[in-house]
C-alpha positions in Angstrom: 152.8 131.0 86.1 149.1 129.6 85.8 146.6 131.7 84.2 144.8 132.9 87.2 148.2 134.3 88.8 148.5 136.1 85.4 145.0 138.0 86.0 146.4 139.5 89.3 148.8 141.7 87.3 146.9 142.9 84.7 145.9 146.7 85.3 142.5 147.0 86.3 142.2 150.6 85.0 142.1 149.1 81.4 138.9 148.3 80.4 140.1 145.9 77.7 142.0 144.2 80.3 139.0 143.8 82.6 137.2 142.3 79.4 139.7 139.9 78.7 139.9 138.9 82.3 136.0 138.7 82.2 136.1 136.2 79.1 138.7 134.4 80.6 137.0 133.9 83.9 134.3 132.1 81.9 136.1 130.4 79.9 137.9 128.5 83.1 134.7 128.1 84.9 133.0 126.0 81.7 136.6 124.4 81.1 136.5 123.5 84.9 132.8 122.6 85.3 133.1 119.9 82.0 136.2 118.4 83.7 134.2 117.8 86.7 131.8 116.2 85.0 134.1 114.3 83.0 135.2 112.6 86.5 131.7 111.7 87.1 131.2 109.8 83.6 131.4 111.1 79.3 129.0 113.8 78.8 127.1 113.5 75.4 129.0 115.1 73.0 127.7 118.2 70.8 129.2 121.2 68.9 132.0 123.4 70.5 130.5 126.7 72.4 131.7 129.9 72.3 131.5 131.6 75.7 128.6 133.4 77.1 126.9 132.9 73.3 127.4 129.0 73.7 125.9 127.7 70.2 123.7 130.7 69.7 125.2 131.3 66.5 124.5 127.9 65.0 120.9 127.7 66.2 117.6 129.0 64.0 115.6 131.0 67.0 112.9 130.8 65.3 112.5 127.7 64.1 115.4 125.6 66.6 114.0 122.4 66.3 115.1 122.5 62.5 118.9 123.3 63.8 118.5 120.9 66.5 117.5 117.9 63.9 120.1 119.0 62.1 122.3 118.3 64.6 121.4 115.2 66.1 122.7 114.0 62.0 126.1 114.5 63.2 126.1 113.5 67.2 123.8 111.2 67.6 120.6 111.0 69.6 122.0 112.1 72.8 124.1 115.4 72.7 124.6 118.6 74.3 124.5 122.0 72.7 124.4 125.6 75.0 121.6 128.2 74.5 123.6 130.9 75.6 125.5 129.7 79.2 122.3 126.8 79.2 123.4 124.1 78.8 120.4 121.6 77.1 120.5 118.1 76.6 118.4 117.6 73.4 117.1 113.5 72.9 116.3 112.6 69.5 114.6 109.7 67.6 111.7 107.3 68.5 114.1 104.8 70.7 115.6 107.2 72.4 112.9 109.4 73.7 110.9 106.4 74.6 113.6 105.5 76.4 114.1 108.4 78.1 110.7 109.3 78.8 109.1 105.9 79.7 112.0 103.9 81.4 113.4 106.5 82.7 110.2 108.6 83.6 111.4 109.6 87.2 114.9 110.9 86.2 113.8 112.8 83.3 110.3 113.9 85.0 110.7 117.3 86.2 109.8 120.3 84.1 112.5 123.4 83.4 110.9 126.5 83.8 112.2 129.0 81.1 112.4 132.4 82.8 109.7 133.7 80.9 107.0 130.9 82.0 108.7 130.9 85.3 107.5 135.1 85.5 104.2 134.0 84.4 103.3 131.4 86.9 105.7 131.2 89.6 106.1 127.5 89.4 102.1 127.8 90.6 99.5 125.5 87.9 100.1 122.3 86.2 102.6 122.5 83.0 105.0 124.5 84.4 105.4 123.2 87.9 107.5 120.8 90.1 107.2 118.8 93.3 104.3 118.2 95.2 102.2 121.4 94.3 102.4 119.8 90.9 101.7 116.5 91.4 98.7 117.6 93.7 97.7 119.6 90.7 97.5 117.5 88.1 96.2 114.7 90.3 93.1 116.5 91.1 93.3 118.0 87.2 92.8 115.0 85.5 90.6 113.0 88.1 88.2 116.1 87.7 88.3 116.0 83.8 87.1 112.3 84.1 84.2 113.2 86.3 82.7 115.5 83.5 83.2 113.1 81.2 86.8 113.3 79.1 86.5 110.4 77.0 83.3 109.8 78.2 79.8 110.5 77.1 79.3 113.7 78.4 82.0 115.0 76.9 81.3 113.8 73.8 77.9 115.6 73.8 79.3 118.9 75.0 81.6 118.5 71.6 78.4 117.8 69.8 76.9 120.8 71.0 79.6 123.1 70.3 80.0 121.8 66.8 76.9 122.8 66.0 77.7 126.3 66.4 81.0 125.6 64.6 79.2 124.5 61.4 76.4 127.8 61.7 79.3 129.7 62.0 81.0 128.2 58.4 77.8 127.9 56.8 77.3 131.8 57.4 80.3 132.5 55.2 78.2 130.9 52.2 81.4 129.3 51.1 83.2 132.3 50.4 86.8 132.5 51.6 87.8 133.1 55.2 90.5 132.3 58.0 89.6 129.7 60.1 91.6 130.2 62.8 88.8 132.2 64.7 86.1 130.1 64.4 88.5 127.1 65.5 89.8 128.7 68.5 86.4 129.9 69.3 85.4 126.0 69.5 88.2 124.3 71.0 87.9 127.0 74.1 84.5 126.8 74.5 84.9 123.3 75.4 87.1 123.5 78.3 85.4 126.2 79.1 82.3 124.7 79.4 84.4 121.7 81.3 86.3 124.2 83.9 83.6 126.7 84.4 80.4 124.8 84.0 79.2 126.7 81.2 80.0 128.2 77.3 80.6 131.7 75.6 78.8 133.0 73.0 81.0 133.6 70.5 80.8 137.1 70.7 81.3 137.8 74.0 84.0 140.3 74.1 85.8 138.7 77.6 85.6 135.6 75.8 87.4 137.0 72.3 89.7 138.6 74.5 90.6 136.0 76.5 91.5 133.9 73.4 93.4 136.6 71.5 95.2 137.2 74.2 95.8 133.4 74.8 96.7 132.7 71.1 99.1 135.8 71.1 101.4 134.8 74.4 101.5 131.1 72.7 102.6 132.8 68.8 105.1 135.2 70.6 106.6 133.2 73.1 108.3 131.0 70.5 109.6 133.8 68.6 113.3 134.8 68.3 113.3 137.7 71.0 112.2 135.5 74.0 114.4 132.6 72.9 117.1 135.6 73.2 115.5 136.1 76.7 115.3 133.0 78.2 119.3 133.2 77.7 119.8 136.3 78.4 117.3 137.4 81.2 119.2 140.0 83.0 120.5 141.3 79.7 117.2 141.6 77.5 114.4 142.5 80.1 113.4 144.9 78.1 112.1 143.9 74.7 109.1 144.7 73.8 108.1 141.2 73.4 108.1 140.2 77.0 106.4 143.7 78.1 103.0 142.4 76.1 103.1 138.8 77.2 103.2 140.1 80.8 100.4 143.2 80.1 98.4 140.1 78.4 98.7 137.9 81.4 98.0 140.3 83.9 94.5 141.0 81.9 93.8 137.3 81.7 94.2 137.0 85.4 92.1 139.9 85.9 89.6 138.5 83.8 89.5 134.7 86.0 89.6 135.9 88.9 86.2 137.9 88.0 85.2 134.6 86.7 86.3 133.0 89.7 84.4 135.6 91.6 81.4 134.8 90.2 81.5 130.9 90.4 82.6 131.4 94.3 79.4 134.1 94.8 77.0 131.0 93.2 78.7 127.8 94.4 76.5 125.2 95.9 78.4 122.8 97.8 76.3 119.7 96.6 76.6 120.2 93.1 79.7 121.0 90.7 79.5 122.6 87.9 82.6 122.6 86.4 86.6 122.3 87.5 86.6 125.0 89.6 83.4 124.4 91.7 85.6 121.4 92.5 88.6 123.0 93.3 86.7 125.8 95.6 84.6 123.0 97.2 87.8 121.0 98.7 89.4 124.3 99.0 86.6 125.0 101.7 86.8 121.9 103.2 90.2 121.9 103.7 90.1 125.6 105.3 86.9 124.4 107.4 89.3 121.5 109.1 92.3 124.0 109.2 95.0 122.2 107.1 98.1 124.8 106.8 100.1 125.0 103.4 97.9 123.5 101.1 97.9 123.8 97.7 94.1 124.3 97.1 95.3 127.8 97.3 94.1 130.5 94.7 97.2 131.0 92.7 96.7 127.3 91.6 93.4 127.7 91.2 94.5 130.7 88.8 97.5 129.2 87.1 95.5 125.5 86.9 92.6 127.2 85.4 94.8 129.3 82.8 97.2 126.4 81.8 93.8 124.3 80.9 92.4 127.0 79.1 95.8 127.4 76.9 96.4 124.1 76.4 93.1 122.7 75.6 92.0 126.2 73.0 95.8 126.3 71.1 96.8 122.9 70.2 93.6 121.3 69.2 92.4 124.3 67.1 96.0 124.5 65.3 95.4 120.7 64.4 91.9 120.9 63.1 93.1 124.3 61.2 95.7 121.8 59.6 93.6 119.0 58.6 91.3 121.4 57.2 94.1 122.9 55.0 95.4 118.9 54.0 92.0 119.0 52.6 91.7 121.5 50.4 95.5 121.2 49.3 94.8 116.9 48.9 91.7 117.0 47.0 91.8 113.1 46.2 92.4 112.5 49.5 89.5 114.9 51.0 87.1 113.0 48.6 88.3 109.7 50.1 87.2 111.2 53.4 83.9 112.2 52.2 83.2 108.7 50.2 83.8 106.7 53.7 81.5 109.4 55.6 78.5 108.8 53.4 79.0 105.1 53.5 79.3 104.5 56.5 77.5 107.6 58.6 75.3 108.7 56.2 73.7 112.2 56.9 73.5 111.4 60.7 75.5 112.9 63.4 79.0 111.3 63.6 79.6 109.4 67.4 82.7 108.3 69.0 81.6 105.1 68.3 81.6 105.6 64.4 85.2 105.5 64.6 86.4 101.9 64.6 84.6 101.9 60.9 86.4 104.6 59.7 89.6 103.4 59.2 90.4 106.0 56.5 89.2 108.7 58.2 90.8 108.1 61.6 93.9 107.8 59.4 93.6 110.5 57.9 93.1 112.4 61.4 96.4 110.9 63.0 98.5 111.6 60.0 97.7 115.3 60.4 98.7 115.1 63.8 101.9 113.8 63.0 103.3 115.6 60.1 101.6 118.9 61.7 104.0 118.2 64.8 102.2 120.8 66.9 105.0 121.0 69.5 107.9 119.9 68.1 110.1 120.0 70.7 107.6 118.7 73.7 108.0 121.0 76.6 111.2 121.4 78.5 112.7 118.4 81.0 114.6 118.3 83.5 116.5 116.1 85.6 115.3 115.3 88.9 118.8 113.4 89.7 122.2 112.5 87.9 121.8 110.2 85.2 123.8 107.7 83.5 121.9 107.5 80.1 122.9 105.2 77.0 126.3 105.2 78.4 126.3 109.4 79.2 126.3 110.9 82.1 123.9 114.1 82.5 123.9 115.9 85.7 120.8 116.7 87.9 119.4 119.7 87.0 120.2 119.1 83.4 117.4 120.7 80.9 116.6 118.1 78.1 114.3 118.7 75.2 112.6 115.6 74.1 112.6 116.5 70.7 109.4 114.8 69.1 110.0 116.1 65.8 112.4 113.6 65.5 110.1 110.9 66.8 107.1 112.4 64.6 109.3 112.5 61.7 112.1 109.5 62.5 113.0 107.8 59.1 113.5 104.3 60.8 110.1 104.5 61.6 108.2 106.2 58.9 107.8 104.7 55.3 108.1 108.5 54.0 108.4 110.8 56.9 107.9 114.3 55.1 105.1 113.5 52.8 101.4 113.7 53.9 100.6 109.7 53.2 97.7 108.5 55.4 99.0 105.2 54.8 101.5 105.2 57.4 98.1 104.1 59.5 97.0 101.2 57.3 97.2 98.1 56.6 97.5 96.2 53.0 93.3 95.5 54.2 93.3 99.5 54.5 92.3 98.6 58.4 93.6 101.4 61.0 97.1 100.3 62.6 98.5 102.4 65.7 102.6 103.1 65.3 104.4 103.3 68.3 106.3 106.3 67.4 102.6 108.4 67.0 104.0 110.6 69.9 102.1 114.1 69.6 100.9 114.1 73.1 104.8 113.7 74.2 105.0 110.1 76.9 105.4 108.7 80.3 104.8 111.6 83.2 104.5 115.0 81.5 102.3 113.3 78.9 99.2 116.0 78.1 96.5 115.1 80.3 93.3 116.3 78.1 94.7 113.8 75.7 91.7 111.7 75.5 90.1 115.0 75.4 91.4 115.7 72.3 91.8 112.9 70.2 87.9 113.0 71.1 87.7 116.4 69.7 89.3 115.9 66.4 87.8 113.1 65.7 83.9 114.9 66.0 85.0 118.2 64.6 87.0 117.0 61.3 84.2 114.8 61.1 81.4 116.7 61.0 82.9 118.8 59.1 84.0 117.2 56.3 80.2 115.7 56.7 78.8 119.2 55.6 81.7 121.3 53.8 83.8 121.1 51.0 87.0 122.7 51.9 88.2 124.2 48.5 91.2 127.0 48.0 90.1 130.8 47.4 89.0 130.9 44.0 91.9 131.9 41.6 94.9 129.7 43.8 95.4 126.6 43.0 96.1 123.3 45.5 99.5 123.6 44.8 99.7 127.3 46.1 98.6 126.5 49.6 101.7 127.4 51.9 102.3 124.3 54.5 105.6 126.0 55.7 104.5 126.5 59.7 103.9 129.8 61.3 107.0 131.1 63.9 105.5 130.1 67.7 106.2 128.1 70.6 103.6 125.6 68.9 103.3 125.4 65.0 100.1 126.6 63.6 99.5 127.0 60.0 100.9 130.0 58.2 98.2 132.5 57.4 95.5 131.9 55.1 92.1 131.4 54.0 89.6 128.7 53.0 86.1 128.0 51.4 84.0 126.0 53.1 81.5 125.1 50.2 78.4 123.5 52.0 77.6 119.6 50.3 73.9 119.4 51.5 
């Protein structure tokens, strides 16, 4: 008798019984749903799941792109493992994320929404959107970030004028030790700021601190073990308390915008735009003055668009900049290299875009601390727009893939010593600055970050001028060798906790 006939006689008063026929429901349905897809082509292989738990027992939640790594040792660059019932198809090394991003940009283009980001925007915005609301989106996202100037002039002096501040700010510490996480943050959203609303924070604007904390906060805990562990489990977990303060943290945010929003709307002037979302309310208007139906100038974008910026272009530079700054001070010999090329080259002058094709060592410096920080190590989530047959695998539409740019970042066919911080990976035997084709930070093909240019232009002023003015030394009585670089738990990495002196050199 086949298994299912079994299950009609067992008693159905019996709890285990119902358990048992529970389990072995699932365990039918997954046994089923891989033969189907064994018809249609080989799935990539990966480790054996258990039900309902799939390979949540094998996987680090808070740090999976470790496990994941790991894995891809034993199956390969293209393989499947299960967060929970999810199935995930993770992509690993250089060549095969290239691949997969670039060649194959349109299959592996749209974006997965992880329940959690899915309660938080509604598929409204820019990074965690599909279709044509997206597309619209980030059309009229990065067309407006080159009309004020992203990698551009303008923007450039908008840097400049926020760096200022940045180096009062340090200087008031009088090289005593502090966390520069504030200060950084601070900086980084005071840009976009200044690029999406038209104008700057002081840094002691409470809306502003608040808006960052809270920012920085849904970023650190949305990566941590608990939402992982809801993003499974969503019907199952609701109720951690980590998910109830990301929500009570959005919900403020929002509050806080849309009186932003308010405000900008209650001043616009039609003829001139101030920032991102003059533009946005200006073809807004024009599109309600000639009565186009469904558009998607509509104010949730406007919300989500605005917030999704703001996130993205405060967290990831900031974490970076923190990063280099902490290289610095834990590299001394490499720090004074910095310096030496700064004064030969720039002098006491204010450092320009421009500076940077003669200072090789420096931008070298800069993009090595990109890559072995590996901000986002496992890129945002993909997924399939349509069934793929990929390096002889088939993966079904609908599929979520993780690029994981770890493994690009940090892939030992393409890196001379992957796990070490060694500036030369960007030079030549002349010490001239090469570009490596697996420098993927910023992820590739159609989900690649948008304020890139933005913010290779940002590191490059900020470390910069920095290092132009500052010493960046360990607290006194902790040596180079104590400075922690084991990554704090988030959905990006930022530094572990800790403090600096930033001893001035003029």
């Amino acid at each position: 008798m086949s298994l299912l006939g079994d299950l009609v006689f067992l008693p159905v008063s019996s709890p285990t019984a119902l358990l048992a026929a529970a389990v072995l429901l699932l365990v039918l349905y997954l046994v089923s749903g891989n033969f189907a897809s064994q018809e249609l082509g080989k799935e990539p292989p990966g480790p054996r799941p258990l039900p309902l738990l799939g390979n949540l027992l094998q996987l680090d939640l808070k740090r999976p792109y470790r496990t994941l790594c790991e894995l891809s040792k034993r199956y390969g660059s293209v393989f499947t493992v299960y967060f929970g019932t999810k199935k995930v198809v993770v992509l690993a090394g250089y060549q095969t994320v290239k691949e997969a991003l670039i060649n194959y940009a349109e299959e592996f283009g749209d974006r997965d929404i992880p329940p959690i980001f899915y309660e938080l925007t509604h598929g409204h915005g820019i990074l965690f959107a599909n279709g044509e609301s997206w597309k619209v989106m980030r059309r009229f996202a990065l067309t407006t970030l080159r009309d004020f100037g992203m990698g551009k002039r303008v923007a450039e002096d908008k840097i400049l004028e926020e760096c200022g501040h940045l180096i009062k700010m340090f200087g008031e510490h009088e090289g005593k030790p502090f966390d520069t996480s504030c200060l950084l943050n601070y900086t980084t959203s005071n840009i976009i700021s200044s690029i999406v609303y038209g104008s700057r924070f002081e840094y002691n604007d409470p809306r502003f601190k608040n808006l960052v904390r809270r920012t920085n906060e849904n970023i650190r805990i949305t990566g941590s073990a608990p939402i992982q562990l809801y993003n499974m489990f969503p019907r199952l977990v609701g109720w951690i308390k980590n998910r109830q303060l990301i929500l009570k943290n959005a919900e403020m945010t929002i509050r806080d915008v849309k009186d932003l929003i308010k405000h900008l709307r209650g001043t616009l002037n039609p003829h001139i735009c101030r920032g991102l979302v003059d533009c946005f309310l200006i073809l807004k208007q024009k599109e309600d003055d000639s009565c186009v139906m469904n558009t998607n100038f509509n104010e949730k974008n406007l919300i989500y668009t605005v917030t999704n910026l703001f996130a993205a272009g405060t967290d990831t530079t900031a974490a970076t900049l923190r990063w280099g700054l902490l290289l610095m001070a834990k590299y001394p010999h490499i720090q004074d290299q910095v310096q030496e090329e700064l004064s030969r080259v720039v002098g006491s002058r204010q450092v320009r875009v421009d500076d940077r094709k003669n200072l090789p060592y420096t931008d070298a410096v800069i993009h090595e601390t990109q890559r072995l920080a590996n901000i986002v190590p496992m890129a945002l989530p993909h997924k399939t727009s349509c069934d793929v047959t990929f390096q002889g695998y088939f993966i079904k539409k609908g599929t979520t893939v993780f690029p994981l740019l770890t493994s690009v970042l940090y892939d030992e066919s393409e890196w001379e010593s992957p796990h070490t911080f060694n500036p030369s990976h960007f030079l030549d035997k002349e010490g001239k600055f090469v570009r490596r084709n697996a420098f993927m930070p910023f992820s590739a093909g159609r989900r690649v970050c948008l304020g890139e240019s933005l913010a290779k232009m940002e590191l490059f002023l900020l470390f910069t001028s920095l290092l132009q003015r500052f010493r960046f030394t360990p607290p006194p009585g902790v040596t180079e060798d104590k400075l922690d670089l084991t990554p704090a738990v988030g959905f990006t990495l930022n530094p572990s906790a800790h403090e600096l002196c930033a001893v001035s050199r003029q």
